[in-house]
VOTIKOL-656152 format. One record per residue (C-alpha): residue in one letter; x, y, z. Coordinates in steps of 0.2 Angstrom, whole numbers, padded with zeros to 4 digits, always signed. Layout:
// residues N
AXYZ
...
This chain:
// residues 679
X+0178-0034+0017
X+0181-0029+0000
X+0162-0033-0007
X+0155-0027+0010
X+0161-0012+0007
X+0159-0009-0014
X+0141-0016-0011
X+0134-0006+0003
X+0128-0025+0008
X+0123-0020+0028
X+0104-0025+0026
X+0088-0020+0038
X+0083-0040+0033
X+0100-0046+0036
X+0092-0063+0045
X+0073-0057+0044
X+0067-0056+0028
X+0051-0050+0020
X+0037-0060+0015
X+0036-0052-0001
X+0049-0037-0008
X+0041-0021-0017
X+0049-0020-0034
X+0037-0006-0043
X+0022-0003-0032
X+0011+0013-0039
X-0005+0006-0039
X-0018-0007-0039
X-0013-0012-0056
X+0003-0006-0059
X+0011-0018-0043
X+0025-0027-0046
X+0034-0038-0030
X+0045-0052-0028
X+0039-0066-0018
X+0056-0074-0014
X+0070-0073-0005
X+0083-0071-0019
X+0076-0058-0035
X+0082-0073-0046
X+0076-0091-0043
X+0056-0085-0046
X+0048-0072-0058
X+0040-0055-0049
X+0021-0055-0050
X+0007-0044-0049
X+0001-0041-0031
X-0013-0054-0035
X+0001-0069-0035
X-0001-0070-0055
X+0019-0071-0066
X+0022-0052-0073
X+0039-0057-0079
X+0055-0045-0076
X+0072-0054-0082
X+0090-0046-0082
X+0106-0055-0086
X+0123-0047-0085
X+0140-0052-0094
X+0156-0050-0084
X+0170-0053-0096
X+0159-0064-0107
X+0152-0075-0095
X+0133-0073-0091
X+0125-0072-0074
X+0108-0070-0072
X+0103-0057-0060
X+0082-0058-0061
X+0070-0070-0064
X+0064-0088-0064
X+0072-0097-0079
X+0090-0097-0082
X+0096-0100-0100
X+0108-0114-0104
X+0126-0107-0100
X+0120-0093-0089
X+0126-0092-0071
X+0114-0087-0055
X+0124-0072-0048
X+0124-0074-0029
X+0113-0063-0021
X+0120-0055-0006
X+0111-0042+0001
X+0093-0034+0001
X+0087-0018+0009
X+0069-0014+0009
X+0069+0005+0012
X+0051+0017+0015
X+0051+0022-0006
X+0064+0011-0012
X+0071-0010-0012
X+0089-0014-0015
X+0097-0028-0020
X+0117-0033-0021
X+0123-0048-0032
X+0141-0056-0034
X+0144-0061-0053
X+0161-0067-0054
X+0174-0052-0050
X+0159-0038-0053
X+0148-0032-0040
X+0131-0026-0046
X+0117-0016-0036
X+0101-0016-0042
X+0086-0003-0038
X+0072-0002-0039
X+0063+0016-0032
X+0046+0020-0033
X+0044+0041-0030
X+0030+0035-0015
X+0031+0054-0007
X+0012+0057+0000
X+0016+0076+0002
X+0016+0080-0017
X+0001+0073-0025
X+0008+0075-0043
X+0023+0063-0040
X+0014+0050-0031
X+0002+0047-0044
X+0013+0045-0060
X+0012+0026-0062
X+0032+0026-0064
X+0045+0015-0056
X+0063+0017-0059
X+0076+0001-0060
X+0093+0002-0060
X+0108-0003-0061
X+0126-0002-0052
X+0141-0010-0058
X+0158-0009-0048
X+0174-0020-0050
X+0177-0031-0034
X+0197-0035-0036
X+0201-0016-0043
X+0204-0024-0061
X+0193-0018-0077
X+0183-0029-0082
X+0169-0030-0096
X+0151-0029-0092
X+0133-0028-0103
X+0119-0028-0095
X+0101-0035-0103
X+0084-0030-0096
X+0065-0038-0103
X+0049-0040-0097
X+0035-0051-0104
X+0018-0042-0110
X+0010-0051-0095
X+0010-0034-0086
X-0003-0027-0100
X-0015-0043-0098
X-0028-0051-0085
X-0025-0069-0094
X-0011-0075-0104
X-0019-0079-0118
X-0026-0061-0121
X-0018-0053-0138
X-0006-0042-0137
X+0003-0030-0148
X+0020-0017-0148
X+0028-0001-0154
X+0042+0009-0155
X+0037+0027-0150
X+0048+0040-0156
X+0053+0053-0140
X+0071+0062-0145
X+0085+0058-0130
X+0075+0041-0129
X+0074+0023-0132
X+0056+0017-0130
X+0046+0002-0131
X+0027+0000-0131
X+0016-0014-0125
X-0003-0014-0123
X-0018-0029-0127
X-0025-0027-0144
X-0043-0026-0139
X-0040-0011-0126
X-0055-0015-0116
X-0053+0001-0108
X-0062+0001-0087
X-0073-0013-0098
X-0072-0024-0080
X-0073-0022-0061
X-0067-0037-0050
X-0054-0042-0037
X-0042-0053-0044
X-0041-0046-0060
X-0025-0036-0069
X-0027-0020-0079
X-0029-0026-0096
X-0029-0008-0104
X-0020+0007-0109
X+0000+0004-0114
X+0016-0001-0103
X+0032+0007-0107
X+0050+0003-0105
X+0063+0017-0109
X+0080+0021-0103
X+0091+0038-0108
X+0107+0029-0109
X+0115+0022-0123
X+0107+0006-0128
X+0100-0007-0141
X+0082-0012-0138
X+0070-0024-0148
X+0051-0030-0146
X+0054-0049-0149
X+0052-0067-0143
X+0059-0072-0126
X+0068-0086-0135
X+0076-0075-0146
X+0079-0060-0134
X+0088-0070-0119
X+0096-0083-0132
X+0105-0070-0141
X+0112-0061-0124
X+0115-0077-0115
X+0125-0083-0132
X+0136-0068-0138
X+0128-0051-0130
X+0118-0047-0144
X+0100-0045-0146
X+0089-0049-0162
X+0091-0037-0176
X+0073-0030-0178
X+0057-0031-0169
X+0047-0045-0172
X+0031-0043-0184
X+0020-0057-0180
X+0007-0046-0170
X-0006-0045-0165
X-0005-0062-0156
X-0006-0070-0139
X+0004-0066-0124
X+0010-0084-0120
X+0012-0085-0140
X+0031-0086-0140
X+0031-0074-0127
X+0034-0055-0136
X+0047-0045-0123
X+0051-0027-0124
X+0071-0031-0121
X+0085-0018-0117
X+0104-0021-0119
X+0117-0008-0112
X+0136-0011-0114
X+0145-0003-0099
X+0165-0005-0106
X+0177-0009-0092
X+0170-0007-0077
X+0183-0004-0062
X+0182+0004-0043
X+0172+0018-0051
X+0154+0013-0052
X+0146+0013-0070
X+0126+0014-0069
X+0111+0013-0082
X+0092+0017-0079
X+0079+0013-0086
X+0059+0018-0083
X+0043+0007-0083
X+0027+0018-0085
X+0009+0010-0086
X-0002+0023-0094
X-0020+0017-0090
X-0028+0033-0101
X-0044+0031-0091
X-0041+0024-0069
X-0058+0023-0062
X-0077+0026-0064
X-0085+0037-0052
X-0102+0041-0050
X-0104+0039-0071
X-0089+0050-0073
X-0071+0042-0082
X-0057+0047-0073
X-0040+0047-0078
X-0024+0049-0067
X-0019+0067-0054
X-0005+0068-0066
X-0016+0067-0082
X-0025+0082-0077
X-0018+0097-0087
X-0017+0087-0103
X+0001+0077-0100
X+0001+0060-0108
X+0015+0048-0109
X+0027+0056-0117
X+0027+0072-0106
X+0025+0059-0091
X+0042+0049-0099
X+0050+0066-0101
X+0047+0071-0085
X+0053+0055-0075
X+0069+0058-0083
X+0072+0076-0083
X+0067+0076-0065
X+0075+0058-0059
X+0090+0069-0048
X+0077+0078-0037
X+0065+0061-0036
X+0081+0051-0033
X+0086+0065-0018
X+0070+0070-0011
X+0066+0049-0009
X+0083+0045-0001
X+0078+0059+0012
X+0065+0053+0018
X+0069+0036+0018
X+0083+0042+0031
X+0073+0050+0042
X+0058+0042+0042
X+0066+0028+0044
X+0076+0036+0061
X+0060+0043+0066
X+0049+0027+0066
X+0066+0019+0076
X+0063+0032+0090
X+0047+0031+0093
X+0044+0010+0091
X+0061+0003+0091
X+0070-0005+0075
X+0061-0020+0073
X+0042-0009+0074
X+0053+0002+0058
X+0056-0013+0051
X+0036-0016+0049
X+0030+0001+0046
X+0044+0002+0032
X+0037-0014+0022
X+0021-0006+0023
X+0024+0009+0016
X+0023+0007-0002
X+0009-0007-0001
X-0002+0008+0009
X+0000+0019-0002
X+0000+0008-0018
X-0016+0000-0013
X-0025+0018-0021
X-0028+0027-0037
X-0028+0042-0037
X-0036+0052-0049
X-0043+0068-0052
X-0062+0073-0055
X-0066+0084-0068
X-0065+0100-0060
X-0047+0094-0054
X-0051+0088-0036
X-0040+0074-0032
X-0049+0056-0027
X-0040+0044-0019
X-0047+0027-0023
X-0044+0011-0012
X-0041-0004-0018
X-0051-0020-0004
X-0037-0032-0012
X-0042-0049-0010
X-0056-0047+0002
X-0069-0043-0011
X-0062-0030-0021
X-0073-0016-0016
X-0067+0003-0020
X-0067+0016-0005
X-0073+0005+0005
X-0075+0014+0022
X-0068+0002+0036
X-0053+0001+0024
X-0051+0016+0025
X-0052+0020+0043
X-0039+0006+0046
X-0028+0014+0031
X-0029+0035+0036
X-0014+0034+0049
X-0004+0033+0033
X-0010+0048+0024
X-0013+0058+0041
X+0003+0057+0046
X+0011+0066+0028
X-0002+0075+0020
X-0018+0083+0024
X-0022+0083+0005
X-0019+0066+0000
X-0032+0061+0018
X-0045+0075+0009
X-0044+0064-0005
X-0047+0050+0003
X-0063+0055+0012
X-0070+0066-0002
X-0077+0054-0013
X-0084+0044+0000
X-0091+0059+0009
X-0098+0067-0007
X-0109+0051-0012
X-0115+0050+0006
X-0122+0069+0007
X-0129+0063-0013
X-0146+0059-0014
X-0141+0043-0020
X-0140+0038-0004
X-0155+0036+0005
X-0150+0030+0024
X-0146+0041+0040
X-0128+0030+0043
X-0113+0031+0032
X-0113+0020+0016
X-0099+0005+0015
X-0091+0007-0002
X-0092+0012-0017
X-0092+0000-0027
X-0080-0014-0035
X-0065-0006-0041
X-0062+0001-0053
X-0080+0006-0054
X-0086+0017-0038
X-0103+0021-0046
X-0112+0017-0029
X-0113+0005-0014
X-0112-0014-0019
X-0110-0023-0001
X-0125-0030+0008
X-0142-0021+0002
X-0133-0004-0006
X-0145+0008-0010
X-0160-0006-0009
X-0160-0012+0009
X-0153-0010+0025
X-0148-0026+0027
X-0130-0032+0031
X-0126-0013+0031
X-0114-0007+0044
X-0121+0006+0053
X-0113+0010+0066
X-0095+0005+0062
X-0095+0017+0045
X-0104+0031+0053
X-0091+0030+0067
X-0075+0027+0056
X-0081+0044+0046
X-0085+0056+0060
X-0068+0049+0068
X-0059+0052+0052
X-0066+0070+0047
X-0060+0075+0066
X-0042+0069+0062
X-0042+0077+0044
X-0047+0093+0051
X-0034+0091+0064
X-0020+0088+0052
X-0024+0101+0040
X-0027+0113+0055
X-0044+0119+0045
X-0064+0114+0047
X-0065+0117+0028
X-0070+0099+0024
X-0081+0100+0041
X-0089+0113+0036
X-0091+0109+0018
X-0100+0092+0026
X-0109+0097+0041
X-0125+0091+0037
X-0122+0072+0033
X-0109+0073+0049
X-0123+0079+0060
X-0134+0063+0053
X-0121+0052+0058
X-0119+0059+0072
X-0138+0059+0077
X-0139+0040+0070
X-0126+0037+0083
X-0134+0045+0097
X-0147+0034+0097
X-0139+0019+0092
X-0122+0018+0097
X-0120+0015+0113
X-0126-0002+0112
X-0126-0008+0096
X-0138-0021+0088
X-0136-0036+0080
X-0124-0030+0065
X-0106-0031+0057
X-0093-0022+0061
X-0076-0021+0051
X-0073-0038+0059
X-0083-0045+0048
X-0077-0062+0045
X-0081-0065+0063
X-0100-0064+0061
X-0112-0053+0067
X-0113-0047+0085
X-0126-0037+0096
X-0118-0027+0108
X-0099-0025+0104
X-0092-0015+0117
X-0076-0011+0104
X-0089-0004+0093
X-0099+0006+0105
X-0080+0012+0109
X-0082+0019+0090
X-0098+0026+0092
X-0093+0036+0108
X-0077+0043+0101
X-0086+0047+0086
X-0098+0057+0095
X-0083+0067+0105
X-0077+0069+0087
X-0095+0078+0081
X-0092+0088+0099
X-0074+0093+0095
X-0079+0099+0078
X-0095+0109+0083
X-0084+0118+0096
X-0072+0123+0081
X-0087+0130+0070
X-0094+0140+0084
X-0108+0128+0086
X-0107+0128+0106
X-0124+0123+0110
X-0121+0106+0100
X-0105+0105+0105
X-0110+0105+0124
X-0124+0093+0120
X-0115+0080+0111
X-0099+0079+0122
X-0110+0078+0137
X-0119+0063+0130
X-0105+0055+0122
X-0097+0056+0142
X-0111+0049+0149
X-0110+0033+0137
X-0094+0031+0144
X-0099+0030+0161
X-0111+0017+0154
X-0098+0007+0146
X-0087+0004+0157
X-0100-0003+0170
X-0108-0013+0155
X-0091-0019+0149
X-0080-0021+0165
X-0077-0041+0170
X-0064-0039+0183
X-0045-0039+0174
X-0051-0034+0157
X-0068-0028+0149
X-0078-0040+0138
X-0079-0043+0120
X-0100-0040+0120
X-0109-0033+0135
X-0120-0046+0139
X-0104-0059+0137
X-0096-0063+0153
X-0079-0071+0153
X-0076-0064+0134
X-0063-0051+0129
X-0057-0042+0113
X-0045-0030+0105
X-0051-0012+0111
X-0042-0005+0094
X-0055+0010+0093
X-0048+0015+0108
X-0032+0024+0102
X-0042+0039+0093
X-0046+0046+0111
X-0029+0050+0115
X-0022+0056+0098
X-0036+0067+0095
X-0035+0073+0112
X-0054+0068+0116
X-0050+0063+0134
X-0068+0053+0136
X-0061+0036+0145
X-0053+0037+0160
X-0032+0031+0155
X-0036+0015+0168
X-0045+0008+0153
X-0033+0008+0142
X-0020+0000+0154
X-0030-0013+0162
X-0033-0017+0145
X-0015-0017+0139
X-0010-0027+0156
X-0023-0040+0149
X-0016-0040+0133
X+0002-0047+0140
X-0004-0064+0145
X-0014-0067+0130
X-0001-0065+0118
X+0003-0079+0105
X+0017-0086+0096
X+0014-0071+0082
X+0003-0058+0090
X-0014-0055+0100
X-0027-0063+0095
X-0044-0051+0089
X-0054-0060+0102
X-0057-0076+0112
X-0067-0084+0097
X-0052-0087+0087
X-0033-0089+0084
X-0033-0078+0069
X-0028-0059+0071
X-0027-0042+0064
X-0010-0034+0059
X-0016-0016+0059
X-0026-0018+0074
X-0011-0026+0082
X-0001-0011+0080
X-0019-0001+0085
X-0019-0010+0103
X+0000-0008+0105
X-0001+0009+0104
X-0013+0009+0118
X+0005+0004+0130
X+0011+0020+0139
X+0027+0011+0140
X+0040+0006+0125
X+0044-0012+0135
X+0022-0015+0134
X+0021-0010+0118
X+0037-0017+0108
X+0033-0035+0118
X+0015-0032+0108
X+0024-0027+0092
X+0038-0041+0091
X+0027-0055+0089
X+0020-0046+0074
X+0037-0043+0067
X+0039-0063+0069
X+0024-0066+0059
X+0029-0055+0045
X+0048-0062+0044
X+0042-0080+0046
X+0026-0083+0038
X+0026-0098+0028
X+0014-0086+0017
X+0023-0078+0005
X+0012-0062-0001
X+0013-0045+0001
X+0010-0041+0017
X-0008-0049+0024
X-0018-0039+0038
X-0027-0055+0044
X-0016-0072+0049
X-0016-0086+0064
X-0005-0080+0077
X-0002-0100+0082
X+0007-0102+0065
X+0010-0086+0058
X-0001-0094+0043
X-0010-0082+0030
X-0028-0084+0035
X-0035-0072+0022
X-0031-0054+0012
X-0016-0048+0004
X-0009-0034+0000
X-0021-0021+0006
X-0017-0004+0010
X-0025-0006+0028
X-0006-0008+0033
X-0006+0009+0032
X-0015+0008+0048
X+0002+0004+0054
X+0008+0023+0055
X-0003+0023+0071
X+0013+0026+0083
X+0019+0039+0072
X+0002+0047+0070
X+0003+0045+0092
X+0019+0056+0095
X+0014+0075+0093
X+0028+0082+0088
X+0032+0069+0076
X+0015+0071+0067
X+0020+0090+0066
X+0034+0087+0059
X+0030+0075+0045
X+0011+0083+0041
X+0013+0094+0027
X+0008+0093+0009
């Protein structure tokens, strides 16, 4: 009862667990997570599955327990770990060394409404010590981590400093050759710009040789006199650490804590259109040390601001899906978020870069983003601006030359033009229809959340191509891909004419809010007209088909959910709930498969069909199986979007920000989305 109550230890993972904990997630590059159920039996790695070592020992009354990592040194105890909370900004861990209870944070400052915040590439750690028998006892604590967060490979040269900032200890790692934006690629790390490490607190801290670092603290509490001088030289060379040593004194019932910061400045983020970009936070001349200063000066306000709304968020997804559907949403969080850069142009504009991790590392990539925007339309109308801007810019560019929305942008970090199928050459293996719908879809839903046509407006003249490609070619789609592309191609999808139609009520809601009633009639009398078609091209009896000319098929109708959070009202509700109704009986072990051609699935279009249910008990018996998958897939990665729902294996993908898709219930709930749009 005693450590239950000194810990905090009551856990939303208390028996589920995560497939894979957020430790620091900012960004695609600067991703830190922990892909095990206890922080120390394995190191923490980069998003990608690649070691990106974090190591911390603590010493209770001279006895070493090791709190993080995947090694333990000779003499050094494992802590027990015995609680882990995963909260929307933050992930918390509780360990039992001896008669000393420690807690240990880590909080990234993941708030979507304040652009500035979100994209400092900062995460804080700390830690919590508290005597467990009400005696004193003494503690030190030790932090390192290896230069393996500054390098795509191992044996890339690397080399340290000591910056000089006054209230601060700081360490500074970075490769030698600083091959700054010099690649573009998928499973790659950033191997440019400079990592730091720097607490406020009182402390000892050297750039030296794991052997060397951990011996010493492990041994007698010490660390290693001076930094060590043989640099440059290879990462896996004896393994240079920037290492941190805090001596707490007696620690008894009252709670002793010690901080310390990890920033990655990546000087330049991403390439667009020929232009280097650096990060939002950059934009009015800040470099590290203002960005260092700032995380610590501000740190109370972060630290409060973050614990709000993981409360209520947290509340509100309970209401509106039930604890285990918060559970989900809440994992997601920071991996939807994190799977962006954002950046600012050069006239200040924020651009908010996706990341198509482990799917072919694409940037903006625009059926990522459609599955991603429930996430930045529910908090902040800016932030969904930025996400659609650089995409929509390129489109309306003469750079590209077709009448249907581009694909991507490029291979991240690079978005200097379309890279997928035939680009700017051909139109072959584009997407047509599905990008064309996803945009006209998405430019509604910003406009609805912002309560403004600006970006409409601003963009009417590529939106009205889009929506004139669709009208004579979206109802019955060609032989093409859709987002579903691992499936193959496919002529006449009805889930993509689905798209096509609400895209065209989308063009007819926004024409009616620019005054442009004569399109406006038009384009919503057409786009009910192809409803009536659909569903007497897609109706077989209990369900409706997965392609028209398909009898005895049947899919997820996904798109479906935009006609009643936009308020459309174009299909008839009996087409959502004979859907839903077939959905019941088709329900695997871990979810609803995509379609009748395979056993794999969707999580984000999961949670899309769900919200289809008008009842809680249809959708949280949709939405359980999902949260099965995630806390008992043999796959440990952050959080895939495309598994088996037979054996809750990975089939593909990891770590995209498409989770963010998962805020699609919230996004549902009016007054819900009122209340957390803002920013």
């Amino acid at each position: 009862m005693l450590l239950a109550t000194a810990l905090s230890a009551a856990t939303v993972f208390a028996a589920p667990r995560p497939p894979a904990v957020p430790l620091v997630v900012c960004d695609p590059s600067f991703s830190l997570w922990s892909f095990s159920d206890t922080l120390n039996t394995d190191w923490p790695r980069h998003w990608t599955g690649s070691v990106q070592a974090l190591f911390s020992m603590a010493r209770v009354d001279g006895a070493p327990y090791l709190l993080m990592g995947g090694m333990t040194p000779d003499g050094v105890k494992r802590a027990e770990q015995v609680g882990l909370e995963v909260r929307p900004t933050r992930t918390i861990y509780q360990f039992k060394a001896g008669p000393v209870g420690f807690t240990l944070t880590f909080l990234t400052a993941a708030l979507p409404d304040d652009l500035d915040l979100l994209s400092r590439p900062v995460g804080y750690l700390t830690w919590r010590a508290v005597s467990l028998d009400g005696a004193a006892h003494a503690v030190q604590l030790y932090y390192d981590n290896s230069l393996e967060l500054v390098v795509d490979k191992p044996d890339q040269a690397v080399v340290w400093s000591r910056p000089q900032l006054p209230g601060l200890t700081v360490l500074r790692g970075g490769t030698a050759a600083q091959p700054v934006l010099a690649k573009s690629g998928d499973n790659l790390r950033c191997d440019w710009g400079w990592l730091y490490a720097a607490s406020a607190d009182p402390c000892s801290a050297v750039a030296a040789d794991d052997g060397s670092c951990r011996g010493a603290f492990a041994g007698d509490g010490s660390l290693p006199d001076e930094d060590d001088r043989d640099q440059p030289r290879a990462c896996s060379d004896r393994w240079p650490l920037l290492a941190f040593r805090w001596d707490l004194g007696n620690v008894a019932a009252t709670p002793v804590e010690r901080r310390l910061v990890l920033a990655y400045d990546d000087l330049l983020s991403v390439e667009y259109l020929g232009r280097r970009l650096g990060g939002y936070w950059r934009r009015n001349g800040w470099g590290a040390a203002e960005l260092l200063k700032a995380s610590f000066a501000e740190y109370p306000a972060i630290d409060q601001r973050c614990a709000k709304l993981d409360a209520e968020l947290t509340a509100d997804l309970t209401a509106v899906g039930g604890p285990r559907y918060a559970e989900l949403a809440t994992l997601a969080f920071r991996q939807g978020l994190g799977g962006h850069k954002l950046v600012a142009d050069n006239d200040g504009t924020p651009l908010w870069f996706s990341k198509e991790c482990f799917s072919n590392g694409c940037i903006a990539t625009v059926d990522v983003t459609y599955p991603t925007a429930p996430l930045p339309l529910c908090f902040s109308p800016k932030l969904m601006r930025a996400l659609l801007e650089p995409i929509v810019k390129y489109a309306a560019s003469p750079r590209w030359p077709w009448p249907f929305a581009p694909h991507d942008l490029g291979t991240f970090p690079l978005a200097n033009g379309q890279v997928y199928g035939g680009g700017e050459r051909t139109e072959e293996n584009q997407m047509p229809v599905e990008e064309s719908g996803n945009l006209l879809i998405l430019a509604a839903a910003h406009c609805r959340a912002a309560n403004s046509v600006a970006f409409a407006q601003q963009y009417w003249s590529v939106l009205t191509r889009w929506a004139e490609y669709l009208k004579a070619h979206g109802l019955d789609p060609e032989n093409q891909l859709c987002t579903d592309d691992f499936s193959g191609h496919l002529a006449h999808n009805a889930n993509l004419s689905i798209k096509a139609i609400l895209g065209l009520g989308c063009y007819a809601q926004l024409a009616a809010k620019l005054g442009h009633e004569e399109d406006a009639r038009a384009y919503r009398a057409l786009a009910e007209g192809f409803v009536t078609e659909w569903i007497a091209k897609a109706d077989d009896g209990d369900h409706f088909r997965l392609a028209f000319d398909r009898a005895g098929t049947w899919s997820q109708k996904y798109n479906l959910v935009w006609d009643r959070i936009l308020d459309l009202k174009l299909f008839p509700p009996e087409v959502a709930r004979k859907e839903v109704a077939f959905y019941r009986h088709k329900l695997g072990r871990y979810g609803l498969p995509l379609d009748n051609r395979s056993l794999f699935t969707k999580t984000d279009w999961c949670l899309w069909s769900a919200t289809l249910a008008e009842t809680r008990a249809d959708f949280e018996a949709m939405v359980g199986p999902v949260c099965d998958f995630a806390n008992e897939s043999p796959s440990r990665v952050p959080l895939t979007d495309w598994y088996w729902t037979d054996s809750a294996k990975q089939q593909g993908f990891q770590a995209r920000p498409v989770v963010g898709g998962l805020f699609i219930k919230l996004l549902a709930d009016p007054a819900l989305w009122r209340k957390w749009c803002q920013g």
